[in-house]
N, CA, C and O atoms as CSV, one atom per row, in Angstrom:
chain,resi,resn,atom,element,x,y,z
A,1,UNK,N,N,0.821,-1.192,0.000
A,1,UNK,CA,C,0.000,0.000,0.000
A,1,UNK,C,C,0.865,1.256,0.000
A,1,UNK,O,O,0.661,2.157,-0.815
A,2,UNK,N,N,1.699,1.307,0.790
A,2,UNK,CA,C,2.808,2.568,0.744
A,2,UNK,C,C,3.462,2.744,-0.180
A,2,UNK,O,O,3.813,3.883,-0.485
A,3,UNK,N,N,3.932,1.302,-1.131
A,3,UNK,CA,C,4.634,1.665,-2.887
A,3,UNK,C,C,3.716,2.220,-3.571
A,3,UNK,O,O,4.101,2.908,-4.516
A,4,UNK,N,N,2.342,2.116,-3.343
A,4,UNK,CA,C,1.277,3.015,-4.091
A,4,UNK,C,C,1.657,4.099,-3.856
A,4,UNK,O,O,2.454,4.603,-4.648
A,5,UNK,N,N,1.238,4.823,-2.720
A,5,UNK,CA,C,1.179,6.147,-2.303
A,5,UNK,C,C,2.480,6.690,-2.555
A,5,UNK,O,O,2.383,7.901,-2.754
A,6,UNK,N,N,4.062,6.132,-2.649
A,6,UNK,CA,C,5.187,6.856,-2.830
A,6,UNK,C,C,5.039,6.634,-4.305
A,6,UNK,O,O,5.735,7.492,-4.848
A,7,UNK,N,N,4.516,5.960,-5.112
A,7,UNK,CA,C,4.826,5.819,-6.476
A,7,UNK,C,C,3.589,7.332,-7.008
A,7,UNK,O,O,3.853,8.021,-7.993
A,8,UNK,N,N,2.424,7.560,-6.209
A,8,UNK,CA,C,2.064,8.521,-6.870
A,8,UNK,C,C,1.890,9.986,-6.435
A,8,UNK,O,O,1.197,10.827,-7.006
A,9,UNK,N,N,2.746,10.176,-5.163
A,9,UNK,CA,C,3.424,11.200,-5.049
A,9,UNK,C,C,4.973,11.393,-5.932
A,9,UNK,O,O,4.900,12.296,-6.766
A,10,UNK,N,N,6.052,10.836,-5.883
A,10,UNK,CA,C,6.679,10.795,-7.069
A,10,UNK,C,C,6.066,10.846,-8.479
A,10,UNK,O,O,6.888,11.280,-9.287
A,11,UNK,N,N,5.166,10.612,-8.893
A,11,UNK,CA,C,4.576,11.231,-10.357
A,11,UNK,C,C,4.351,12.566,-10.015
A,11,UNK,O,O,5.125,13.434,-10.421
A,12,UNK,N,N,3.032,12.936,-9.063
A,12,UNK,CA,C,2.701,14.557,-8.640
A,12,UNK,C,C,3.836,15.226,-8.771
A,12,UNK,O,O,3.850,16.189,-9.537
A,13,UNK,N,N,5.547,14.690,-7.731
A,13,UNK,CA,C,6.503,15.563,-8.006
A,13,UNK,C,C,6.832,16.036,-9.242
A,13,UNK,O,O,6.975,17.150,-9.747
A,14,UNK,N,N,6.933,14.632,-9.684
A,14,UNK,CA,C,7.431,14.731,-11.756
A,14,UNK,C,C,6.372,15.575,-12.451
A,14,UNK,O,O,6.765,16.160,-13.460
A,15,UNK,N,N,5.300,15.718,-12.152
A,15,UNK,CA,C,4.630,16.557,-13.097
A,15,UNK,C,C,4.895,17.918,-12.387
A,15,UNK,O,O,5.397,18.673,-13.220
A,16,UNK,N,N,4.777,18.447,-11.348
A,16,UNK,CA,C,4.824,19.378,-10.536
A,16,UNK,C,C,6.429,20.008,-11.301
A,16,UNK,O,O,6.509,21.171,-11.695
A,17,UNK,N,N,7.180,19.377,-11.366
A,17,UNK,CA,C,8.472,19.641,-12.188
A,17,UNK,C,C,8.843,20.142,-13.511
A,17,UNK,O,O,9.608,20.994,-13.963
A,18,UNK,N,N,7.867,19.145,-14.030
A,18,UNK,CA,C,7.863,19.148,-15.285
A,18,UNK,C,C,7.224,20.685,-15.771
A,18,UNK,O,O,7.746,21.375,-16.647
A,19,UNK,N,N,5.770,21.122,-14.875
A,19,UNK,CA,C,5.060,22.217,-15.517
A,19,UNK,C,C,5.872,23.500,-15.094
A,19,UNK,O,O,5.737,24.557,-15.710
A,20,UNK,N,N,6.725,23.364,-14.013
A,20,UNK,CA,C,7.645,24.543,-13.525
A,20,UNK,C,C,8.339,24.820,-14.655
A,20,UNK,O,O,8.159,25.851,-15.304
A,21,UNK,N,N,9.310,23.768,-15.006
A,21,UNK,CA,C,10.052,23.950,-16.448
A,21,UNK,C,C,9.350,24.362,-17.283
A,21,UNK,O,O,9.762,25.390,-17.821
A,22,UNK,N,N,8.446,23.983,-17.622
A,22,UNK,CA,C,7.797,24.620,-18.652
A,22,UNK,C,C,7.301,25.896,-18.793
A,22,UNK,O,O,7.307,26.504,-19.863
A,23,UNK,N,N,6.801,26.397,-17.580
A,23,UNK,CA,C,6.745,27.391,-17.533
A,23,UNK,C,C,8.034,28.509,-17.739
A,23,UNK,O,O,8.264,29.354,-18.604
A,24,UNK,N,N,8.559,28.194,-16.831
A,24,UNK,CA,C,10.227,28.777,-16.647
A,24,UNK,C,C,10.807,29.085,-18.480
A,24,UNK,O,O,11.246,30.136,-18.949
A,25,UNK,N,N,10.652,28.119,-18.982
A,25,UNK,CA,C,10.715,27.811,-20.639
A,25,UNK,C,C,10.208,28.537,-21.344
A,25,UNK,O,O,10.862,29.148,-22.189
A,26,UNK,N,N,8.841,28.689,-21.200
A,26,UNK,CA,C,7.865,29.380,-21.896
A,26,UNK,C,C,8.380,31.068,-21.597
A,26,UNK,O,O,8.732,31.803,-22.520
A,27,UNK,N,N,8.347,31.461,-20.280
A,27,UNK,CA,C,8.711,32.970,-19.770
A,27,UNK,C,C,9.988,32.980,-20.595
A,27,UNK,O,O,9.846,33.501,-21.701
A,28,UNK,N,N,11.153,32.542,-20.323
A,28,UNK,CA,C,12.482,32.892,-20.781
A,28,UNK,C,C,12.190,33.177,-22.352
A,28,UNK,O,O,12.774,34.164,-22.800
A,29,UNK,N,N,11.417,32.494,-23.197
A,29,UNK,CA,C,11.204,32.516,-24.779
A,29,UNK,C,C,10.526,33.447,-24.694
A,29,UNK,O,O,10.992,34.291,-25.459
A,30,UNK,N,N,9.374,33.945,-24.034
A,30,UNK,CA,C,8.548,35.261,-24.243
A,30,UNK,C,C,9.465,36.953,-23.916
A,30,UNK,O,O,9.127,38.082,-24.272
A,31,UNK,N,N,10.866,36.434,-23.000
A,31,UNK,CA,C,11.446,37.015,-22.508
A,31,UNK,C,C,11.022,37.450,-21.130
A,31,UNK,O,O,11.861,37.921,-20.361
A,32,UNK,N,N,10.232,37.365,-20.911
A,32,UNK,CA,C,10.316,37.939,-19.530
A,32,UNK,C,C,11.130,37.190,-18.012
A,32,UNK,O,O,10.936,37.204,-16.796
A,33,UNK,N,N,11.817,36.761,-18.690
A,33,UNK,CA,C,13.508,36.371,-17.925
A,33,UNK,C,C,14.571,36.361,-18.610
A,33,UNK,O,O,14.897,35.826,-19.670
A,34,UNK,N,N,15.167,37.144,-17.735
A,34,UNK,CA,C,16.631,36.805,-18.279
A,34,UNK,C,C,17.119,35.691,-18.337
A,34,UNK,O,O,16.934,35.083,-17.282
A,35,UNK,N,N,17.788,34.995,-19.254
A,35,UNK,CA,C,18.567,33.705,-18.968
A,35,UNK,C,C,19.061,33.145,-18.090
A,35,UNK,O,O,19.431,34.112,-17.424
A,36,UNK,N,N,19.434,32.106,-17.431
A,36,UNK,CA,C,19.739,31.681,-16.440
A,36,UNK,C,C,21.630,31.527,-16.318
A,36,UNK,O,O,21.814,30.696,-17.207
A,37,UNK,N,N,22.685,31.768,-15.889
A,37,UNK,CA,C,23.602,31.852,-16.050
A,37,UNK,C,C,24.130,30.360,-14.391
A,37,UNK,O,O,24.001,30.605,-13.191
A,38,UNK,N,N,24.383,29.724,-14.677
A,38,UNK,CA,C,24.949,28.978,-13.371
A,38,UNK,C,C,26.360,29.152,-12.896
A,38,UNK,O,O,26.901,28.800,-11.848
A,39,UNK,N,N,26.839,29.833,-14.019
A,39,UNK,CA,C,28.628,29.918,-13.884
A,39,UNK,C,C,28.237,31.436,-13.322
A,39,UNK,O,O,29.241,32.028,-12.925
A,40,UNK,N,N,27.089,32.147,-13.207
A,40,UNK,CA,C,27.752,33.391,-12.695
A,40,UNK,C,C,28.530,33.749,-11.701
A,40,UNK,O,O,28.409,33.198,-10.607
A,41,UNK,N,N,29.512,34.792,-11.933
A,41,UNK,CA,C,30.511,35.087,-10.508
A,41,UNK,C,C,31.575,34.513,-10.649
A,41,UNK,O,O,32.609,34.856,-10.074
A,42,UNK,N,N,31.443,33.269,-11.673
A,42,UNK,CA,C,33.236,32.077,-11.526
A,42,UNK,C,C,33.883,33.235,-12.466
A,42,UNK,O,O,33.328,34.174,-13.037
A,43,UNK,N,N,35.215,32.854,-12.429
A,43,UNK,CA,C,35.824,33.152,-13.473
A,43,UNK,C,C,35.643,32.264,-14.754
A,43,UNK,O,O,35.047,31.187,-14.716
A,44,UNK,N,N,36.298,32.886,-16.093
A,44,UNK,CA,C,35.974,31.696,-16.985
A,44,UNK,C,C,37.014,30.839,-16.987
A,44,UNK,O,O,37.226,30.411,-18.122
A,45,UNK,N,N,37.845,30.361,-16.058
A,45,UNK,CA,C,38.614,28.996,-16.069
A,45,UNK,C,C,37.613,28.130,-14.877
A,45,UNK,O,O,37.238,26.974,-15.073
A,46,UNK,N,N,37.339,28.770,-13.872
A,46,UNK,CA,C,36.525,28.083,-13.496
A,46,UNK,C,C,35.079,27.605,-13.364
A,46,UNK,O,O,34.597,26.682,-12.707
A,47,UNK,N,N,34.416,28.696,-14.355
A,47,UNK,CA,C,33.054,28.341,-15.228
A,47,UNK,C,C,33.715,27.020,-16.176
A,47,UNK,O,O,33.082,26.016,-16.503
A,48,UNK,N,N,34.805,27.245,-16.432
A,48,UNK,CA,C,34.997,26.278,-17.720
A,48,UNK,C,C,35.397,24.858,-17.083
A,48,UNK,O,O,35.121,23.816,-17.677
A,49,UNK,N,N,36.206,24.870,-15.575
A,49,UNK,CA,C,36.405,23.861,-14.995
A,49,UNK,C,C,34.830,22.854,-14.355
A,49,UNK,O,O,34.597,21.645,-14.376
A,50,UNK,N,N,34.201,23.769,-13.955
A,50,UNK,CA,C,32.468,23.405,-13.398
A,50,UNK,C,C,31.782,22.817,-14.694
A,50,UNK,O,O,30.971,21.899,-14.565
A,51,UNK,N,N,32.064,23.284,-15.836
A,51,UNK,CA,C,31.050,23.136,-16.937
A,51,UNK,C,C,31.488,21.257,-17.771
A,51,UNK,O,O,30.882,20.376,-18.379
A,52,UNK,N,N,33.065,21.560,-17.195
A,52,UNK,CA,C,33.783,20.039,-17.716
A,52,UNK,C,C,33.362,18.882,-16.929
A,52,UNK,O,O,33.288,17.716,-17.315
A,53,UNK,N,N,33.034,19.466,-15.511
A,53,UNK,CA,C,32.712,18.400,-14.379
A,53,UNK,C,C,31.890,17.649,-14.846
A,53,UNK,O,O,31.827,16.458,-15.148
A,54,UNK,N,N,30.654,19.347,-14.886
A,54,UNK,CA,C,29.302,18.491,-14.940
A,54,UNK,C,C,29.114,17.623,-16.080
A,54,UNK,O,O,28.301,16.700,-16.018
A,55,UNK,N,N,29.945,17.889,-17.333
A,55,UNK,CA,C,29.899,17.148,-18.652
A,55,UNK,C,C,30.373,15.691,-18.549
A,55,UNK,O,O,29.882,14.830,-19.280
A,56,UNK,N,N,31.488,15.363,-17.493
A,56,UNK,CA,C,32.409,14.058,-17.511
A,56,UNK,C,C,30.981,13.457,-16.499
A,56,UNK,O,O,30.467,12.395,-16.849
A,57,UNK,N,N,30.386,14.241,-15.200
A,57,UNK,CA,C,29.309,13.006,-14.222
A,57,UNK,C,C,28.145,13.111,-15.281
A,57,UNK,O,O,27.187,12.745,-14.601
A,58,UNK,N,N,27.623,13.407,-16.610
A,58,UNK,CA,C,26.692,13.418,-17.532
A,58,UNK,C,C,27.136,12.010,-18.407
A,58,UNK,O,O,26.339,11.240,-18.942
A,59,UNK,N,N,28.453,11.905,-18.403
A,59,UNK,CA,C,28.881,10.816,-19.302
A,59,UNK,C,C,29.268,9.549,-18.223
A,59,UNK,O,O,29.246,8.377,-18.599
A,60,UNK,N,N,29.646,9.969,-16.750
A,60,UNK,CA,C,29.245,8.541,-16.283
A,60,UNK,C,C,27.865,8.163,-16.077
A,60,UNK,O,O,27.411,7.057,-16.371
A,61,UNK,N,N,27.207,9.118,-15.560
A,61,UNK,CA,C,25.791,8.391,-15.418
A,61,UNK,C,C,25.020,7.797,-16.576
A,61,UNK,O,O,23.951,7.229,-16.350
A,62,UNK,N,N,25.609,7.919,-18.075
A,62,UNK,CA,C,25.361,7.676,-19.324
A,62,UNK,C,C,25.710,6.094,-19.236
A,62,UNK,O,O,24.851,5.222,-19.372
A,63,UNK,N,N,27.231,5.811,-18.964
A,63,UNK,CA,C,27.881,4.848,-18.983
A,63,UNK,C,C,26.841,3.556,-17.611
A,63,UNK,O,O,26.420,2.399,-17.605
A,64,UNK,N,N,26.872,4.404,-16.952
A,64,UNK,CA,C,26.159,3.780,-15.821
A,64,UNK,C,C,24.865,2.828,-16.172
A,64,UNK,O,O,24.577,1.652,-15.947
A,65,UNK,N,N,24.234,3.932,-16.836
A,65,UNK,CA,C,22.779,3.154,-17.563
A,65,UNK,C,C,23.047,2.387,-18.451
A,65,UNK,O,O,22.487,1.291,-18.412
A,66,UNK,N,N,23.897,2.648,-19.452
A,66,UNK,CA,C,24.346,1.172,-20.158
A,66,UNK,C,C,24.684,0.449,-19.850
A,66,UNK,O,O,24.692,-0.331,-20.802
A,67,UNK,N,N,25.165,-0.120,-18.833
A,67,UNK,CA,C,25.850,-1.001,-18.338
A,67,UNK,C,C,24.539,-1.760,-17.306
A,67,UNK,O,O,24.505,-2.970,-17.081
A,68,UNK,N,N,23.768,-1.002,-16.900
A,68,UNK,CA,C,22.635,-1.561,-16.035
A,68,UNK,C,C,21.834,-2.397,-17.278
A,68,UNK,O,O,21.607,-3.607,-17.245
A,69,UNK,N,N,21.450,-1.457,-18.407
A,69,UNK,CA,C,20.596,-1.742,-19.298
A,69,UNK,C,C,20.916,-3.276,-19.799
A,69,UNK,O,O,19.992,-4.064,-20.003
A,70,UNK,N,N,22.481,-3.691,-20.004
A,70,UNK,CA,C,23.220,-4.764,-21.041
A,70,UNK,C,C,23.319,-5.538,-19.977
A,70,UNK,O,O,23.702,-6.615,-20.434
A,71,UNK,N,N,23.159,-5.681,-18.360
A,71,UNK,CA,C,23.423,-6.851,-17.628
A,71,UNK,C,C,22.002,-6.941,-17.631
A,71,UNK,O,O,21.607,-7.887,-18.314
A,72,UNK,N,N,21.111,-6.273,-17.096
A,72,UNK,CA,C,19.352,-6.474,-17.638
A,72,UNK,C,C,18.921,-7.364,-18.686
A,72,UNK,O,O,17.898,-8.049,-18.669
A,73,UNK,N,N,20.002,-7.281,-19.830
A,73,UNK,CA,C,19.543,-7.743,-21.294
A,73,UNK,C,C,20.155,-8.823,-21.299
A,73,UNK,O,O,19.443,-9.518,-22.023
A,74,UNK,N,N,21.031,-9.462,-20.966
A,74,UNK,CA,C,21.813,-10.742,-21.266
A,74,UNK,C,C,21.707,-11.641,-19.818
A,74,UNK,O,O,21.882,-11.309,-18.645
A,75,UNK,N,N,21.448,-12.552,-20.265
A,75,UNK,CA,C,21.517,-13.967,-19.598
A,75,UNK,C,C,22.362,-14.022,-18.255
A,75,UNK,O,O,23.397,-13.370,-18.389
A,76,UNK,N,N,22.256,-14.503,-17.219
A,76,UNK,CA,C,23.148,-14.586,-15.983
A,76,UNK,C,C,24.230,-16.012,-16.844
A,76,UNK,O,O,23.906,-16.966,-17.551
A,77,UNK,N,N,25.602,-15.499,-16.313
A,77,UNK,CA,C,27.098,-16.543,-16.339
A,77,UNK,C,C,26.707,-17.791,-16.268
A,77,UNK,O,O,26.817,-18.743,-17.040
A,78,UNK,N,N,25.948,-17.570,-14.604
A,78,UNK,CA,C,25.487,-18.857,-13.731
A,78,UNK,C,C,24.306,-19.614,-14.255
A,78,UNK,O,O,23.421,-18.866,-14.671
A,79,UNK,N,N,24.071,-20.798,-14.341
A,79,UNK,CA,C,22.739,-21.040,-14.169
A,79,UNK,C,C,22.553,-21.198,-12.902
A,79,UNK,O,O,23.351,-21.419,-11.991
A,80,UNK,N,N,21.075,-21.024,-12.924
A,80,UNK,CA,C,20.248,-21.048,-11.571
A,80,UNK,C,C,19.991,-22.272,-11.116
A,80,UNK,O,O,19.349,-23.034,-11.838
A,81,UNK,N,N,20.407,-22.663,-9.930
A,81,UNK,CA,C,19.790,-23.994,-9.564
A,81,UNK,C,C,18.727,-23.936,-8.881
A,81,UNK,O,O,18.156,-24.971,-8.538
């Protein structure tokens, strides 16, 4: 009963998320925001050092899911007794 109720509060969040972005999306294209800058204040070696980070943990968590996905997909070593 409680994987119910956390499975559909986690959706509420995800949509609750989802329409923020969108909104947020929609304003920035109409303009009525300025762009969002995350490096503001760094310098640009270290905007450029932050921006490499986040790019290399984008490509493990990439790697990560493939690797979940291809032991998911193929057969266990062992057989099962």
């Amino acid at each position: 009963m409680s994987s119910v109720i956390i499975g559909t509060m986690k959706e509420k969040e995800s949509v609750g998320a989802k329409v923020r972005s969108f909104m947020k999306g929609t304003a920035f294209i109409g303009g009525a925001l300025d762009p969002v800058n995350p490096y503001q204040g760094l310098s640009p070696e270290d905007a450029d050092a932050w921006a490499l980070k986040s790019d290399w943990e984008a490509v493990r968590r990439d790697i990560g899911t493939a690797i979940d996905q291809f032991q998911e997909s193929t057969p266990s070593a062992h057989p099962k007794k």
